[in-house]
C-alpha positions as CSV (number, residue, x, y, z in Angstrom):
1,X,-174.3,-35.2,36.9
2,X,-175.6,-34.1,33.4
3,X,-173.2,-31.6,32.3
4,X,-175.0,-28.0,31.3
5,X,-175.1,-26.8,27.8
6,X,-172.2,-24.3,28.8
7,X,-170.0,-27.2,29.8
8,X,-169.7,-28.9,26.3
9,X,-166.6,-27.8,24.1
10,X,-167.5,-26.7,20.5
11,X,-164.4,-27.2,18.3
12,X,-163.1,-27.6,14.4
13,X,-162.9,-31.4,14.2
14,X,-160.1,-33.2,14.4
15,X,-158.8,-36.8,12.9
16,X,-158.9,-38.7,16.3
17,X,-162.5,-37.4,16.6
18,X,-163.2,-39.9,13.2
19,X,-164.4,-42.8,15.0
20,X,-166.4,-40.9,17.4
21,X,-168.4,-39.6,14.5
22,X,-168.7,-43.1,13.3
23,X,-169.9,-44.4,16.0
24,X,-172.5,-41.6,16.7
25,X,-173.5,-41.4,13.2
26,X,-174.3,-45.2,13.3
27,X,-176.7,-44.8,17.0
28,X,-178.1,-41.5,14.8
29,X,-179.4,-43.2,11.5
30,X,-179.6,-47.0,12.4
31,X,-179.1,-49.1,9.3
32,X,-177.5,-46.3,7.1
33,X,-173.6,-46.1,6.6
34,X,-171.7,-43.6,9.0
35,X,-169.8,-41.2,7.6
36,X,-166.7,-43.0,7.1
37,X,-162.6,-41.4,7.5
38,X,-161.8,-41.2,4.1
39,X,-165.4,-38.8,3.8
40,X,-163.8,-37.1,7.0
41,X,-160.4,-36.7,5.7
42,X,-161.7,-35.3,2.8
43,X,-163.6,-32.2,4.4
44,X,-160.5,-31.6,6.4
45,X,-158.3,-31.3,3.6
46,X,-161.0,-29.2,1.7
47,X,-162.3,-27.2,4.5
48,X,-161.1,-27.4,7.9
49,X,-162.6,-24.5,9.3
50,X,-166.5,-25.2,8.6
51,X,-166.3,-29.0,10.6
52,X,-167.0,-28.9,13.8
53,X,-167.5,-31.5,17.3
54,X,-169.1,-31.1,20.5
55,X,-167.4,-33.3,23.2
56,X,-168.5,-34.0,26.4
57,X,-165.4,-32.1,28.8
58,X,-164.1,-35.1,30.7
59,X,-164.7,-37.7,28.6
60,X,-163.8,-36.1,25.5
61,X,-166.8,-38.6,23.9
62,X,-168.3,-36.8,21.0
63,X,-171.6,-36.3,21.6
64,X,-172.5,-34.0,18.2
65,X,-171.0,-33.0,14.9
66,X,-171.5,-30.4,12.2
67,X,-170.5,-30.1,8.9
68,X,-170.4,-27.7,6.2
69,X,-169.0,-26.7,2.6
70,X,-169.1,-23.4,0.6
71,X,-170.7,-24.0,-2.5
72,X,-172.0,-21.0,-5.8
73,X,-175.5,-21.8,-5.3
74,X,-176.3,-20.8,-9.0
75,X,-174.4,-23.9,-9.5
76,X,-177.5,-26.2,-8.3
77,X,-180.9,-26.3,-8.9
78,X,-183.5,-26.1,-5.4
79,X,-184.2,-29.7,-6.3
80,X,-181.3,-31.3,-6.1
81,X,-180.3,-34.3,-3.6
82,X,-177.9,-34.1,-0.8
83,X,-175.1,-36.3,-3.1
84,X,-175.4,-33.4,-5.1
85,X,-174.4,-30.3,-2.8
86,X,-171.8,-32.6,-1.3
87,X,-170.0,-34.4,-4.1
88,X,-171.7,-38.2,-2.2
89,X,-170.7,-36.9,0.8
90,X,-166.8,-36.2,-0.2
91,X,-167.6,-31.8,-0.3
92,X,-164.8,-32.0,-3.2
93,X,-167.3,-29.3,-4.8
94,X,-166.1,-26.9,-2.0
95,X,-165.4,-23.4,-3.8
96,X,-164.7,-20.7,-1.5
97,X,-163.6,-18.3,-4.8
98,X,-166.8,-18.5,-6.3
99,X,-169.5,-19.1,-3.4
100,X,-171.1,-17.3,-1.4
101,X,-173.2,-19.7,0.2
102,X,-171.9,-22.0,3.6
103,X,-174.3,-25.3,2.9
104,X,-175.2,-26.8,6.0
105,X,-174.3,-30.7,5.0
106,X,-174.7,-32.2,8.1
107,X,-175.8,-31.8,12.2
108,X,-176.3,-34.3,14.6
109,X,-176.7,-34.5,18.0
110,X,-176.1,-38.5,20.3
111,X,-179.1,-40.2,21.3
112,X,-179.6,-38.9,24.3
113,X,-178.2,-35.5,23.9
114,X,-181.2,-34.2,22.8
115,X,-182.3,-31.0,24.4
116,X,-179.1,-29.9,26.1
117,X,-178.0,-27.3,24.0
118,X,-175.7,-28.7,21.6
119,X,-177.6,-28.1,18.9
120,X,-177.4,-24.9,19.2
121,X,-174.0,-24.1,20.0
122,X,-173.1,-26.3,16.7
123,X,-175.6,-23.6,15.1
124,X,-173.8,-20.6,16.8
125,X,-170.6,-21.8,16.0
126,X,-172.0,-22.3,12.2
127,X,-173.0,-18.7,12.1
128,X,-170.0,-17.1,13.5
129,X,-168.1,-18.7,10.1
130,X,-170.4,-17.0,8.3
131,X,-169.7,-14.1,9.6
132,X,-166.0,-14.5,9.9
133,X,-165.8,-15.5,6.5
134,X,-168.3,-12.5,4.9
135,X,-170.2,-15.3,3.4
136,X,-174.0,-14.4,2.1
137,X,-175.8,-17.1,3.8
138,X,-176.6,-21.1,5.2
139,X,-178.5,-23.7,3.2
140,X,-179.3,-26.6,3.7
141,X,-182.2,-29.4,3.2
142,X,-184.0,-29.8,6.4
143,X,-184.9,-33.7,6.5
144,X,-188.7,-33.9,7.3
145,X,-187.8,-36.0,10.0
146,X,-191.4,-37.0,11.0
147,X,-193.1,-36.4,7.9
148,X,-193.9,-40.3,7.6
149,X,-196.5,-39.9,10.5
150,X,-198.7,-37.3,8.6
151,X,-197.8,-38.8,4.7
152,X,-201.4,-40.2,4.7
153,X,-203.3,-37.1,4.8
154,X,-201.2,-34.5,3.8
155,X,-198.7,-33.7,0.6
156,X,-194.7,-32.8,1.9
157,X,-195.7,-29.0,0.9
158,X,-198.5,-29.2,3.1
159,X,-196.8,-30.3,6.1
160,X,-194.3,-28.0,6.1
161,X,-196.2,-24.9,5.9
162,X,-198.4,-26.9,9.0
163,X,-194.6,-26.9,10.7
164,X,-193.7,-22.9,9.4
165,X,-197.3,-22.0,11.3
166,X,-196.6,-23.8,14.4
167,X,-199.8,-26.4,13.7
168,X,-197.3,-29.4,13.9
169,X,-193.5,-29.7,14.9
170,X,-190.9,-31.4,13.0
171,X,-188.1,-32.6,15.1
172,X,-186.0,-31.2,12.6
173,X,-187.2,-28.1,10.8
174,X,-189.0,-27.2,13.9
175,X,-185.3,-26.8,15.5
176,X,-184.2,-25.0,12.6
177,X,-186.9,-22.8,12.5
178,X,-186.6,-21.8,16.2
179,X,-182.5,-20.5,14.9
180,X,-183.8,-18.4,12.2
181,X,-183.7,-20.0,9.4
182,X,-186.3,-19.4,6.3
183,X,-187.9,-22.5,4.0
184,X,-187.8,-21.4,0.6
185,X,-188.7,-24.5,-0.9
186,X,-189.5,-28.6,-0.2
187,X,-186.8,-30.8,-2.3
188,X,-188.9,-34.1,-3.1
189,X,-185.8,-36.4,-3.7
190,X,-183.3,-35.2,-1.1
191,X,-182.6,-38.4,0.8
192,X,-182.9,-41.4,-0.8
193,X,-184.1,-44.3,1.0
194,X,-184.8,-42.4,3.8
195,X,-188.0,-44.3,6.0
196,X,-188.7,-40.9,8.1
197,X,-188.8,-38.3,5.2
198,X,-189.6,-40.6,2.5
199,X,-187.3,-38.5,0.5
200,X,-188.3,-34.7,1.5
201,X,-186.3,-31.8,3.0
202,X,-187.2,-28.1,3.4
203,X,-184.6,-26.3,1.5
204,X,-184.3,-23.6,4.4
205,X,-181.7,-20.4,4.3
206,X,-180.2,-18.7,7.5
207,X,-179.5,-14.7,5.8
208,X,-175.8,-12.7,7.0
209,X,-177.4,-9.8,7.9
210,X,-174.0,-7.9,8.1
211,X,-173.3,-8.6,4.4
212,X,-177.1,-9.1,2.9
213,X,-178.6,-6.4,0.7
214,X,-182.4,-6.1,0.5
215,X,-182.9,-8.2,-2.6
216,X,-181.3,-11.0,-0.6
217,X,-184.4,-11.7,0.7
218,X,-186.5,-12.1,-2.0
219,X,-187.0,-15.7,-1.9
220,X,-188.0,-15.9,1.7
221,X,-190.7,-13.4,0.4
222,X,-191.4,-15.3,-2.8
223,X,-191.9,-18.6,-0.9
224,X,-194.3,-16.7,2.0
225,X,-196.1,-15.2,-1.2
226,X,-196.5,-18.6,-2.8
227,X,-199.2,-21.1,-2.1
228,X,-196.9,-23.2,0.1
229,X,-197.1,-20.5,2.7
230,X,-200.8,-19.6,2.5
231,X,-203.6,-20.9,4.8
232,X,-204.7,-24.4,3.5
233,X,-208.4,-24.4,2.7
């Protein structure tokens, strides 16, 4: 029987969940190279509490991973690649005295999995950090994970304001979009050799309401004022 989204444990990860993630990781992004112990070790040591697993209850199989660094976003520019926001993948730029911002580096769900609400509860546990820790806000780059079906006709900036207005779905952002989250910008080199994005993310940002000011959500309005979010003609 197909265990029900309530029956899969969310938990901080753990060393003996590293070849789990290895193995998924590898089923997730065929050809590319899994995230690797010494990558895992490192987030542990940096920042235990923003890595988390989903596991299957009897069979303690992990079946979906999430993790995550604190990073001063100022620090950055919008553009910047995913080796960037995680030091290639090692989150050695983790700064919890000077950030404010919880950057999303990682979520995946087994092949499979898809659909049975581990996903979200990843998500959910995501946002009670935030909470817990008073931090300002999520960030990440949403890989446009089926942008390479539409690349012909239309830019990256065109596609995802098709995905913001509902016109097309992105596996991905699509998701994302459905758990709050804003795009405030399209990254054009955020994966590198990536077949399915050919390179593109939506930068998107999840706000902490319990800490946020107004001004805090300036750049959702800036990027719904811009031309990315207006009605293609």
């Amino acid at each position: 029987m197909t265990p029900a989204p309530s029956d899969f444990i969310v938990r901080n990860t753990r060393a003996e969940d590293f070849a789990g993630i290895g193995e998924m990781t590898a089923a997730v992004y065929p050809g590319v190279p899994p995230w690797n112990s010494a990558q895992l070790a490192s987030h542990l040591r940096v920042f235990p509490e923003g890595q988390f697993v989903a596991l299957e209850p009897d069979s303690q199989r992990v079946v979906g991973m999430a993790a995550s660094l604190i990073i001063p976003w100022d620090d950055y520019d919008i553009q910047s690649g995913w080796r960037d926001f995680t030091d290639n993948g090692m989150f050695t730029n983790h700064d919890p005295a000077r950030g404010r911002t919880l950057y999303g580096a990682e979520v995946m769900v087994r092949p499979g999995m898809q659909g049975r609400g581990i996903g979200k509860q990843l998500y959910a546990a995501r946002g009670a950090l935030v909470q817990r820790l008073r931090l300002l806000r999520i960030r990440a780059g949403a890989r446009l994970r089926d942008y390479h079906l539409h690349a012909a006709k239309w830019s990256a900036e065109e596609y995802v304001r098709r995905v913001v207005r509902g016109e097309v779905a992105d596996r991905t952002l699509t998701f994302q979009l459905k758990r709050g989250f804003h795009v405030i910008g399209v990254a054009s080199h955020y994966l590198l050799h990536d077949p399915h994005s050919l390179g593109y993310a939506a930068v998107i940002e999840w706000v902490n309401r319990e800490v946020a000011a107004a001004g805090d959500f300036a750049q959702h309005d800036a990027w719904l004022n811009s031309g990315l979010a207006s009605s293609a003609n």
